[in-house]
Backbone bond lengths (Angstrom), bond angles and torsions (degrees), N, CA, C in turn:
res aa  C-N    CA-C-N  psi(-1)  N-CA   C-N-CA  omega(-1)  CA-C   N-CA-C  phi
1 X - - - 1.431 - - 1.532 111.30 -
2 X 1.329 128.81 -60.10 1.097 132.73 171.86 1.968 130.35 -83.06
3 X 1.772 102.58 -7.09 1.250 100.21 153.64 1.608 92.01 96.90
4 X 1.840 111.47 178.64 1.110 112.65 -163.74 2.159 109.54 -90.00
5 X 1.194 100.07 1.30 1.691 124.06 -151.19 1.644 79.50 -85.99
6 X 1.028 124.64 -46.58 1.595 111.65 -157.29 1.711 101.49 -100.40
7 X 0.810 108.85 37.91 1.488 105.34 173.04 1.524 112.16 -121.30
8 X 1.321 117.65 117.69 1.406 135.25 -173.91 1.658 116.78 95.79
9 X 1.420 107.19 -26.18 1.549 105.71 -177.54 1.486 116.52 -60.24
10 X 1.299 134.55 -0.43 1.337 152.24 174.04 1.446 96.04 -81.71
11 X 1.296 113.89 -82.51 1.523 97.98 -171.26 1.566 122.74 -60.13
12 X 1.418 119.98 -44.52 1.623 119.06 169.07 1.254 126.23 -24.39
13 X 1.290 128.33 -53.40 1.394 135.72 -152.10 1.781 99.70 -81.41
14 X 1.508 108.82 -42.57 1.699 91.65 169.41 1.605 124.17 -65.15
15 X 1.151 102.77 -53.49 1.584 102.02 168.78 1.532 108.31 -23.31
16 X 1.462 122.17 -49.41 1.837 114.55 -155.54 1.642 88.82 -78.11
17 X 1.321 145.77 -14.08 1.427 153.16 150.19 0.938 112.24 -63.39
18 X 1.447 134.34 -78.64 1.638 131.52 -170.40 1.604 113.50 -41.70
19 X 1.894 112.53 -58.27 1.395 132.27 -152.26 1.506 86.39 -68.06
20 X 1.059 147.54 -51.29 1.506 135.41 -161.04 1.885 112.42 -73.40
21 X 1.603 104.10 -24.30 1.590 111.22 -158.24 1.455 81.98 -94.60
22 X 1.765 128.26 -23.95 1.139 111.59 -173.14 1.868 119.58 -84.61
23 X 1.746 104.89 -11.16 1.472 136.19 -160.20 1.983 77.14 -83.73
24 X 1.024 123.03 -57.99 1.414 136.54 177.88 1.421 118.88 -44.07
25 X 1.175 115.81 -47.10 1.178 121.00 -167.13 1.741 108.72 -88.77
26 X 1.604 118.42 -11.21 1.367 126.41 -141.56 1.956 68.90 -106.12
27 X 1.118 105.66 -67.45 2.089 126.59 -179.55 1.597 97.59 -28.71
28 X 1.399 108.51 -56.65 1.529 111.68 -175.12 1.805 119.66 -65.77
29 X 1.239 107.19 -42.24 1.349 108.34 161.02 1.272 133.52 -44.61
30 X 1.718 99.31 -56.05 1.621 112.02 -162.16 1.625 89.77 -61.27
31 X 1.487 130.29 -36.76 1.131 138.31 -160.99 1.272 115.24 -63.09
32 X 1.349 114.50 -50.78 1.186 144.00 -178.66 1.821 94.22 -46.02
33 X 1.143 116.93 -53.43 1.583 153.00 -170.72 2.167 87.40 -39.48
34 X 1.209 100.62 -57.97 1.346 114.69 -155.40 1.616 110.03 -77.15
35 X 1.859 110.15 -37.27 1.541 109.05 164.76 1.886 107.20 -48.44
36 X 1.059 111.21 -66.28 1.385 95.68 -165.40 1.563 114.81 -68.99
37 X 0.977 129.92 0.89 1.742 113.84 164.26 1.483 90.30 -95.88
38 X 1.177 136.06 10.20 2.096 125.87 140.23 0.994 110.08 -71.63
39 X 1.226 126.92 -46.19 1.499 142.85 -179.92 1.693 101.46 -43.52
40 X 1.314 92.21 -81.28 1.750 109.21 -173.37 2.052 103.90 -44.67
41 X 0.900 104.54 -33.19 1.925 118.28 -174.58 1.701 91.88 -69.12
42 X 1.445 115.55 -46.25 1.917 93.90 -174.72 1.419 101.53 -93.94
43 X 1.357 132.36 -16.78 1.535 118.43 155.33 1.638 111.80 -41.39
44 X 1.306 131.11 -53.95 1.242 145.14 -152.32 1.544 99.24 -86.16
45 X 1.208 125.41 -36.64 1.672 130.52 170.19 1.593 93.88 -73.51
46 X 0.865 129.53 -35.53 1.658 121.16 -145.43 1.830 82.65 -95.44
47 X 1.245 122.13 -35.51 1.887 107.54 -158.50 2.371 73.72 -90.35
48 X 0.969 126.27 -23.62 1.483 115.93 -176.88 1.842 105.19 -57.06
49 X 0.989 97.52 -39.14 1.656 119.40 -149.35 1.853 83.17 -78.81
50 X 1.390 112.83 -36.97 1.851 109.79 -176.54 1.174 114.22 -92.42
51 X 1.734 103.90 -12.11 1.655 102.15 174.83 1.827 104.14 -70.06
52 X 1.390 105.82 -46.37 1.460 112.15 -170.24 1.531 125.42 -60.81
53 X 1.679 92.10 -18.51 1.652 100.89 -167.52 2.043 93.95 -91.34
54 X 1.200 112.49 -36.73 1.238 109.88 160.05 1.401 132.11 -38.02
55 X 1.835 118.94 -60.41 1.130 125.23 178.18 1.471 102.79 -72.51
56 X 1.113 154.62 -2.57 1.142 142.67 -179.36 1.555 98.05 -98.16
57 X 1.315 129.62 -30.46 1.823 123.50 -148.74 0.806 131.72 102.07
58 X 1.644 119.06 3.12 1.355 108.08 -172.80 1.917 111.85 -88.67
59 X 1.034 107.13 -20.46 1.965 124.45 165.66 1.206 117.39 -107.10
60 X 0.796 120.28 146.17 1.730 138.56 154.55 1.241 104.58 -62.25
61 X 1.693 111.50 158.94 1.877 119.91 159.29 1.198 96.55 -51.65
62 X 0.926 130.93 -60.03 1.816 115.74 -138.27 1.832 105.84 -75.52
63 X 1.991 112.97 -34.23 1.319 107.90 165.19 1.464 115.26 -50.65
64 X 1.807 111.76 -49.11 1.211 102.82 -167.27 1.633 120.70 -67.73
65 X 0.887 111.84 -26.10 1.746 130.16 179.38 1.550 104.54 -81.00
66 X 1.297 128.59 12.82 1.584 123.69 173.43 1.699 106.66 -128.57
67 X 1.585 113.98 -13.48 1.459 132.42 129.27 0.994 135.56 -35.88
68 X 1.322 106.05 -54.40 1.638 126.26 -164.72 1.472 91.53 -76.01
69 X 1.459 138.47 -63.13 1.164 156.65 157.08 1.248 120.68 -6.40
70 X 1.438 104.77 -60.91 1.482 120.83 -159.61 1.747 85.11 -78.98
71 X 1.472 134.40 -66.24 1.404 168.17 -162.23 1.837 79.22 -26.89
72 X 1.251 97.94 -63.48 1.568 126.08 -159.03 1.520 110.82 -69.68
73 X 0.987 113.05 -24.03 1.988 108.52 -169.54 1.499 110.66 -86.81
């Protein structure tokens, strides 16, 4: 009835909508991915920064080990 023209153009046209919002959403993730190994980088400066204040005197074990703790959870 309607010939060989109307077959598939129904489903096509969302795809060129979905495939880009889904290209978007995949970009935003991986990204997302990359804040927290920044995150994890000033954990790792921040427990460096209590190791040093330790070996010098400026904390006790038990400050530095409730650092270490906190650094860690």
């Amino acid at each position: 009835m309607y010939g060989y023209e109307w077959m598939g153009h129904g489903f096509f046209m969302p795809w060129m909508i979905v495939f880009p919002i889904m290209l978007l959403v995949f970009f935003m993730v991986m990204r997302g991915g990359r804040s927290s190994c920044h995150h994890r980088e000033k954990e790792d400066e921040a427990l460096e920064i209590a190791r040093k204040r330790f070996a010098r005197g400026e904390i006790d074990e038990e400050a530095f080990e409730k650092i270490k703790e906190k650094l860690n959870a």
